[in-house]
N, C-alpha and C positions, 0 to 999 in steps of 0.2 A: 817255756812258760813266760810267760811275762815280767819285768823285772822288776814290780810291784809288788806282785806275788811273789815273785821268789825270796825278796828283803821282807816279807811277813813270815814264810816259812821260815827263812833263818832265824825269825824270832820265834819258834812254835809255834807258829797257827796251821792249820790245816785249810786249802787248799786242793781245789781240783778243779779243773776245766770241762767246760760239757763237750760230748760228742756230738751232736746237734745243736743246732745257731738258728733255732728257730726263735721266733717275738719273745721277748722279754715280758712282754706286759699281757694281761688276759684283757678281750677287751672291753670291759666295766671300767678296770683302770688305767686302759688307754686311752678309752673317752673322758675320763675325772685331766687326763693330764697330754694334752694331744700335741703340744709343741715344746719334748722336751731336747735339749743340747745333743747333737748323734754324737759327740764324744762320752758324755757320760753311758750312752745306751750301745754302745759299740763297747764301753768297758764292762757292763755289767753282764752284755751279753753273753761273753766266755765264759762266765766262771758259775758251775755247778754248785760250789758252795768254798765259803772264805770265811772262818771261824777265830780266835782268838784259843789259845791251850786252853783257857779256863772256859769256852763258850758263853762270856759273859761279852762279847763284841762282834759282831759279824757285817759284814755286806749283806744287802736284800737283792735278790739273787731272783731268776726265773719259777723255780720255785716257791720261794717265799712272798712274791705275787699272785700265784697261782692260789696259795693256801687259803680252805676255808678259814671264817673266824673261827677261834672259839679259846681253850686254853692256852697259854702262854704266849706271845709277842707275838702278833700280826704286824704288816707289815707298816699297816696304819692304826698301832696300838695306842701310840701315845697321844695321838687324835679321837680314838676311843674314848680313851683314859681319862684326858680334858673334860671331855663333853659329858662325862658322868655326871660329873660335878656340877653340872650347869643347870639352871634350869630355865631362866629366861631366854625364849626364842632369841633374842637380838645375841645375847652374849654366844647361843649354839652355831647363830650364823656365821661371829664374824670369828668364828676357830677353824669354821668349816672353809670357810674361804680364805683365813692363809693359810690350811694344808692344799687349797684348793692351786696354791700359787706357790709351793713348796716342794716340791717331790723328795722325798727321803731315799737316801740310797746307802746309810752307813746307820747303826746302834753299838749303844755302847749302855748294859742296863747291872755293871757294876758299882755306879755313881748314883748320880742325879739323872738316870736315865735320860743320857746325854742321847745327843740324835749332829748325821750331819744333809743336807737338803741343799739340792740345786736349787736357786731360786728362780721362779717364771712369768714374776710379776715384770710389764717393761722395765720396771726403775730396777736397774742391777739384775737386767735378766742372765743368767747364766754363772751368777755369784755361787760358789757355795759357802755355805752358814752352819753355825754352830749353836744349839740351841739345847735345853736341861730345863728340867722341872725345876719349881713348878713354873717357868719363865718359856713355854715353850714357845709361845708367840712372840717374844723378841729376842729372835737370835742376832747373831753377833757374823758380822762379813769376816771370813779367813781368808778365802780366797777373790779375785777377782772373776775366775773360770775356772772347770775343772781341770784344764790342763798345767793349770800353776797351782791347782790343788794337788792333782798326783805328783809335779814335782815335789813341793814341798814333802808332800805325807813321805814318800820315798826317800828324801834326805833326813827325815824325822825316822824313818823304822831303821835307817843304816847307822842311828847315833844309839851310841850307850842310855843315852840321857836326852829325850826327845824334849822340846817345850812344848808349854800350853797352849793350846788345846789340845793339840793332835795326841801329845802323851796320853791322854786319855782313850782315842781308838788307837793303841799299841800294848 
């Protein structure tokens, strides 16, 4: 398994790799997101499903793209969620178009229904971001790529005592 996985297991999560490495993405949400980072979509691609003990934090997973809406967390909930609230055309748009420039690939909905997203807007394409209600439009850069995002996140699940943010998906 991978060694990101595995330092989650060690912390109680569950964990499992798919047997097929077919598209990640169905393609409604391949076309919403068509130039994302192949590292993050090479990492997300493995794994079946990656949950937290308490299933209050997961990775969005092949599956959880595929799933129709309806009850509990989609995988574009929190862009749901927003836009309830909204009623002026202008304010719907411009929520629409930073999930539009967003991709979500981590929840965390024992908090402030924290969320973490590659970014795919040019400015800081390939950032990932940390973002929480009701603030979900100005996330916050953790990383500069995901590949100094899994390190970090990986040094963070291997500590007793993770920092801020990342403590939060642990």
């Amino acid at each position: 398994m991978d060694a990101l996985l595995d330092a989650l297991v060690r912390r109680g999560w569950s964990a499992s790799l798919r047997s097929v490495r077919d598209a990640l993405l169905p393609p409604d949400v391949a076309r919403r997101y068509p130039h994302i980072p192949q590292d993050i979509t090479n990492f997300l691609t493995i794994i079946q499903e990656c949950t937290s003990e308490t299933n209050d934090i997961w990775f969005l997973t092949a599956g959880a793209f595929a799933a129709l809406p309806g009850p509990g967390f989609s995988w574009n909930g929190y862009e749901r969620m927003e836009l309830e609230g909204l009623e002026a055309e202008t304010d719907r748009a411009r929520v629409v178009d930073f999930w539009d420039h967003h991709f979500p690939f981590m929840m965390a909905a024992h908090s402030d229904y924290d969320y973490l997203a590659v970014r795919l807007h040019p400015d800081a394409y390939g950032a990932v971001v940390h973002g929480f209600s009701p603030y979900w439009t100005q996330p916050t850069v953790i990383a500069p790529s995901f590949p100094e995002f899994r390190a970090a996140y990986l040094a963070a699940a291997s500590t007793p005592n993770p920092e801020w943010p990342l403590s939060i998906f642990l």
